[in-house]
C-alpha positions in Angstrom: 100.3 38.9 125.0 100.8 39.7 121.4 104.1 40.2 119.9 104.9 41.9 116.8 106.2 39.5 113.4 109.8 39.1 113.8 112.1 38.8 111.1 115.8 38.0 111.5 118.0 39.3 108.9 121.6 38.4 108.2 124.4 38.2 105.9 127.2 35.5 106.6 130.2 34.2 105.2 130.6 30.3 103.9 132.5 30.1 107.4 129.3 31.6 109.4 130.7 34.9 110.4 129.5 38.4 109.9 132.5 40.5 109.4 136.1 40.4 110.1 138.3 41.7 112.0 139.3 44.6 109.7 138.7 48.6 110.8 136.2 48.9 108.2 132.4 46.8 107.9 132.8 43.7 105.6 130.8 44.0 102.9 128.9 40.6 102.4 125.8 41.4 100.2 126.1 42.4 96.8 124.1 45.5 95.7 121.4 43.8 94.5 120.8 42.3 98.2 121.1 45.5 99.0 118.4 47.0 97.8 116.5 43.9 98.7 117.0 44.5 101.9 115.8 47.9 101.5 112.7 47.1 100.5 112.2 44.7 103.6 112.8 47.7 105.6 110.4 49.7 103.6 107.9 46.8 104.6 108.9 46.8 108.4 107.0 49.1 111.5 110.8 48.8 113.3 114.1 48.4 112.8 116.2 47.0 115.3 119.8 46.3 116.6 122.0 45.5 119.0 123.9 48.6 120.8 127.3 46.4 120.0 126.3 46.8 116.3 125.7 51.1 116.7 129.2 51.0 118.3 130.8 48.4 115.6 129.3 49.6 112.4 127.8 53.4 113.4 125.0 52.8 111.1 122.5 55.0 109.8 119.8 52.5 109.1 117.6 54.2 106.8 115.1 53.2 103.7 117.4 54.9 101.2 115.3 54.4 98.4 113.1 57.6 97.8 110.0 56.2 96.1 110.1 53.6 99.2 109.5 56.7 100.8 107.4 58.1 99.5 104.8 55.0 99.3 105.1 54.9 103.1 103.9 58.3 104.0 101.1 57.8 101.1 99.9 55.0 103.1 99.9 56.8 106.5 102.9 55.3 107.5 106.1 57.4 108.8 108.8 58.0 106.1 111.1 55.8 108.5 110.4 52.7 110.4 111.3 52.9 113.9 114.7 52.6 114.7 115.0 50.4 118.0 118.4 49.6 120.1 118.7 47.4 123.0 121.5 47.9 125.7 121.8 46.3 128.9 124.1 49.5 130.4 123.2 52.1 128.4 126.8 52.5 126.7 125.7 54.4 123.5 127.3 56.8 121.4 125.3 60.1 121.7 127.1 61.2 118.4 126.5 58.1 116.1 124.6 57.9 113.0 121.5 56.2 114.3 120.4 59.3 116.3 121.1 61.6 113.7 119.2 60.1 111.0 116.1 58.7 110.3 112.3 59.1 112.1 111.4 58.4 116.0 114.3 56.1 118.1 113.8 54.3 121.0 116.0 52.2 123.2 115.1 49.1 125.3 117.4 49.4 128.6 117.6 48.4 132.4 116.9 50.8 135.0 120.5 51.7 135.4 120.7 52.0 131.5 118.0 54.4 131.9 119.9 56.3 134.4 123.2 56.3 131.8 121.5 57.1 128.7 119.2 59.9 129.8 122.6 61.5 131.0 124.5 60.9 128.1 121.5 63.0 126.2 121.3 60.5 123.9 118.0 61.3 121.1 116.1 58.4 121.7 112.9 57.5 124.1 114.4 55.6 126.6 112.1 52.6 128.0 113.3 50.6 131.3 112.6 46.7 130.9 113.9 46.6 134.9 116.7 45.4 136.6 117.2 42.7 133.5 117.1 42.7 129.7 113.5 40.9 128.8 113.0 40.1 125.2 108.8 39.6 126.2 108.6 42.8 128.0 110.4 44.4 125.2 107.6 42.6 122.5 104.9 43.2 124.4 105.9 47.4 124.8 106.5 47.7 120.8 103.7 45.8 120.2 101.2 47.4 122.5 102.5 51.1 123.2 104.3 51.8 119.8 101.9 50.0 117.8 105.1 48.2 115.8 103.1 44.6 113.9 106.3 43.9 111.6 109.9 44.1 113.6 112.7 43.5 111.2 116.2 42.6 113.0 119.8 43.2 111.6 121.8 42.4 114.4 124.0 41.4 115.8 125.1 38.1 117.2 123.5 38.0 120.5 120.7 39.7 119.8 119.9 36.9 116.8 120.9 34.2 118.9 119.0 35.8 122.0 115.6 35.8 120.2 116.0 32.2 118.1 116.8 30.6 121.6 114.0 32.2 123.5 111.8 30.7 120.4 110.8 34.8 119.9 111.7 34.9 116.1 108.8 33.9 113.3 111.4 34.0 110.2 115.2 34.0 109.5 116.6 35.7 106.3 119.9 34.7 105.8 122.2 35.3 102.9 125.3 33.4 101.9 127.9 35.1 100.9 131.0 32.9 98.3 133.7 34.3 100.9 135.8 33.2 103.7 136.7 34.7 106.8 138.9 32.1 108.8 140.1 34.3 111.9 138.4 33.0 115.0 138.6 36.1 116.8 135.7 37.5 114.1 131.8 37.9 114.9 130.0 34.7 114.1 126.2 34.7 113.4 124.9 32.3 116.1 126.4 31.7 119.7 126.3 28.4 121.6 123.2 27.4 123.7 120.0 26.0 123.5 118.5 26.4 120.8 114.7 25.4 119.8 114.3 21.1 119.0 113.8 20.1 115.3 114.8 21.8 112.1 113.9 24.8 111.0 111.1 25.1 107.3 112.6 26.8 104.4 110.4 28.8 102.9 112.4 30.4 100.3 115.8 30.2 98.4 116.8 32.7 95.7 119.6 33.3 93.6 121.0 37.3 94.1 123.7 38.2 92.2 126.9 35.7 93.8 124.8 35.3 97.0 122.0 33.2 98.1 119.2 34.3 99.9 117.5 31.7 102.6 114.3 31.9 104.4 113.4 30.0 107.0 110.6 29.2 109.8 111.0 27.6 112.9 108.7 24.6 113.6 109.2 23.2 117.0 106.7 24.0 119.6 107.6 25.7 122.5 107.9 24.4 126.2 106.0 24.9 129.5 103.7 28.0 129.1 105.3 30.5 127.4 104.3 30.4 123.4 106.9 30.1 121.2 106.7 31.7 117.6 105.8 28.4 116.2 103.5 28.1 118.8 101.6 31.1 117.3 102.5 29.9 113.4 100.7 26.4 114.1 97.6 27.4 116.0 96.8 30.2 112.9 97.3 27.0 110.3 94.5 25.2 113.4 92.3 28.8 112.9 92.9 28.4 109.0 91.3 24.7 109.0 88.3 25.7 110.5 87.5 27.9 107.7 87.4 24.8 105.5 84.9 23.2 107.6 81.2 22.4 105.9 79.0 25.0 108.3 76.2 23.8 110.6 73.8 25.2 112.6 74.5 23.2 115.2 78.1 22.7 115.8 81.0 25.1 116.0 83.4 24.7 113.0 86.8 23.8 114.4 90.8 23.4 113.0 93.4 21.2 115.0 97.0 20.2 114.4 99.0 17.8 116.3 102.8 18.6 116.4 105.5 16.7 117.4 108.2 18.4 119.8 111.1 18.7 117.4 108.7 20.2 114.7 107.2 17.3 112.5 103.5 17.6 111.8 101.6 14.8 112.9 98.2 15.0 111.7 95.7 18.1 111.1 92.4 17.9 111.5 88.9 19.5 111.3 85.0 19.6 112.4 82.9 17.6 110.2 86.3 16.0 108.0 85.4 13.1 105.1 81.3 14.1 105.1 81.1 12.6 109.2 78.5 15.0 110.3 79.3 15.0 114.0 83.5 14.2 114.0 85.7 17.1 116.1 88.4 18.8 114.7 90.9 17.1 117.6 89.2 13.8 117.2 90.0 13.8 113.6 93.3 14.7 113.9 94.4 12.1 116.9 92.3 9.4 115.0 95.1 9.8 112.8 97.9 9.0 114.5 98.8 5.2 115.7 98.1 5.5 119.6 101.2 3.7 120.1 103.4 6.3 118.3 105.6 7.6 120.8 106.2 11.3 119.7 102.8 12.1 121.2 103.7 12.1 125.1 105.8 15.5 123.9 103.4 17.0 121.1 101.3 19.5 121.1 98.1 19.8 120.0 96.8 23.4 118.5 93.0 24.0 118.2 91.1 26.3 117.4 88.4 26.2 120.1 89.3 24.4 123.3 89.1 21.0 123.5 85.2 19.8 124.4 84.5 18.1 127.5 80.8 17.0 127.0 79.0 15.6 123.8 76.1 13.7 123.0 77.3 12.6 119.3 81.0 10.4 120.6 81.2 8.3 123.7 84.7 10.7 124.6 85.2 14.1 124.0 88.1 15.1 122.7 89.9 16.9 126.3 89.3 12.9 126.8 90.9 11.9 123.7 93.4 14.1 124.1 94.4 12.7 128.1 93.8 9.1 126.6 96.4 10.0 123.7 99.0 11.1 126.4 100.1 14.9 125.3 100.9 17.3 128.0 100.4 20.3 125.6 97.6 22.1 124.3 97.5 25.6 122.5 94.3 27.3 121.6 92.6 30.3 120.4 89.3 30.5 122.0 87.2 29.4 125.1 84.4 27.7 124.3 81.2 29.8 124.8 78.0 28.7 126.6 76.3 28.3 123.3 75.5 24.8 123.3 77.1 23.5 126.1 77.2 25.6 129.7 80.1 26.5 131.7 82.5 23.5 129.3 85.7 24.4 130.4 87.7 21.8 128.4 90.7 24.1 129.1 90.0 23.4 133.0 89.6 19.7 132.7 93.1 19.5 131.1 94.4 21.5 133.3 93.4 19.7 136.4 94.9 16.7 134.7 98.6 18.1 134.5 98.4 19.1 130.8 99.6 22.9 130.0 97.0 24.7 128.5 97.6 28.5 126.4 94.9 30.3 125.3 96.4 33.0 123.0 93.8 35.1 122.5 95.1 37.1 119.3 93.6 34.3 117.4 90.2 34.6 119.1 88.9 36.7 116.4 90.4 34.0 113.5 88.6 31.3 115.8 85.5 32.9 115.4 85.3 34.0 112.1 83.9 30.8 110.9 81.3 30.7 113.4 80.0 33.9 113.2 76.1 32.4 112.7 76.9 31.0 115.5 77.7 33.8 118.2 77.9 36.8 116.0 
């Protein structure tokens, strides 16, 4: 299912923690990451944070910047993002700032959460996830239901390291603050657990005042069948390559990458590469890669359109190629249609074979935008 954009945002000591141990909120940023990070909220559908975080720092979490505003209704947007809290018992404040202030609330809960905050008449939508906190049930709701494409999340801890371990987060910001904290019994950023394979892509580093500004991607594919963020970040680079294919009238234009499990591109490919008129997008890309390299048994490859399983231009086609090359994991966007070849099913072949196959149809439309002469 498709899942809104989700950015982590955070401010951290040198030492990694988020505040101390004082009565009153640590003030890591400086102003002018401040008002940075108001504009990211301007920018964002939702706003979420941890119920720990409503109880810790009672905040308000508003776009305070009027002409922010005011550019959001102009575009049809509401004044304020969504404000979203998650909370595994319902333990909430009815009288804290977050209900008080602001446009529409909602909170993520179990059933008996439900039960706690509907009697604690807190101000808020109250959606049930079930008997347990799920992280893709709540994704799929905002997504689907409350319409929410960009979800920006402040915090805190659990709820950061909760989504980067699940492999639910598309971006980290993180700012560095020049202070120490040094007492152990303070907030740190990141808990312990598995975490995704691989280091993570900056993207971004920017001087703000005395604090640094980091952005970062993750890159390591995800496991088993549930997608991963990278999962989704690779297979639009494979939708992106098949825009940069030379069109034909007889052959779908195709992008492929090959990724190895802690991250590292391996090759990229696409239909037609280097002027060969008939050379696949997977073909391409594997053709790339020594076929004793031994990253490949745990890659995965992302393509655009499945993987073909009959063709008259190559001796193997490339859901062959792709068994003879030893991955277990394929992503794609798009089932192939009947248009040249009936009833294909590369996705089937592969699957009968033990490889995990996803189809994430969000792309379908980015699959098919190059081939539109094709199947309109």
């Amino acid at each position: 299912m498709p899942y809104p954009y989700v950015l982590l945002s955070a401010a951290v000591s040198l030492d990694g923690f988020l505040d101390d141990t004082g009565p009153d909120r640590l003030l890591l940023s400086s102003p002018a990451d401040f008002d940075r990070v108001d504009e990211v909220r301007a920018s964002a559908d939702a706003i979420l944070i941890g119920a720990g975080t409503i109880r810790a720092d009672n905040p308000r979490l508003l776009v305070n910047s009027p002409e922010r505003r005011a550019a959001r209704t102009a575009a049809g947007r509401a004044e304020y993002p969504l404000k979203v809290t998650v909370t595994a018992t319902g333990d909430l404040d009815p009288e804290a700032q977050f209900w008080h202030t602001g446009g529409e609330k909602i909170v993520y809960t179990t059933d008996e959460g439900v039960r706690r905050a509907r009697a604690l008449g807190i101000a808020a939508d109250t959606v049930s996830l079930g008997t347990d906190l799920d992280w893709r049930l709540l994704l799929e709701h905002l997504h689907d239901v409350r319409g929410v494409r960009r979800l920006m999340v402040e915090g805190g801890g659990t709820v950061h390291t909760q989504l980067l371990q699940q492999g639910l987060a598309d971006e980290l910001q993180l700012v560095l603050a020049p202070l120490f904290v040094g007492d152990p019994k303070a907030p740190r950023l990141f808990g312990p657990g598995g975490y995704q394979a691989g280091r993570l892509r900056l993207l971004e580093t920017r001087r703000i005042e005395d604090v640094v500004l980091m952005r970062y991607e993750p890159t390591a594919p995800g496991t088993g069948g549930s997608a991963s963020a990278a999962d989704r970040h690779w297979l639009r680079l494979a939708c992106e390559l098949a825009a940069e294919c030379p069109p034909s009238r007889t052959a779908f234009s195709v992008g492929a990458v090959v990724v190895a499990a802690d991250g590292t591109e391996l090759a990229r490919g696409h239909s037609r590469e280097a002027g060969d008129p008939v050379v696949h997008a997977e073909e391409a890309a594997l053709a790339k890669i020594p076929a004793d390299d031994p990253r490949l048994a745990a890659a995965t490859v992302y393509t655009s359109l499945e993987p073909c399983t009959h063709r008259a231009s190559r001796p193997h086609p490339c859901a062959e190629l792709i068994l003879r090359a030893g991955v277990r994991r394929v992503v794609t966007a798009w089932r192939e249609p009947d248009t040249f070849v009936a009833a294909a099913d590369g996705t089937g072949m592969l699957r009968e074979a033990g490889v995990e196959v996803l189809v994430l149809g969000e792309y379908e439309g980015l699959a098919k935008a190059p081939n539109g002469h094709l199947v309109g």
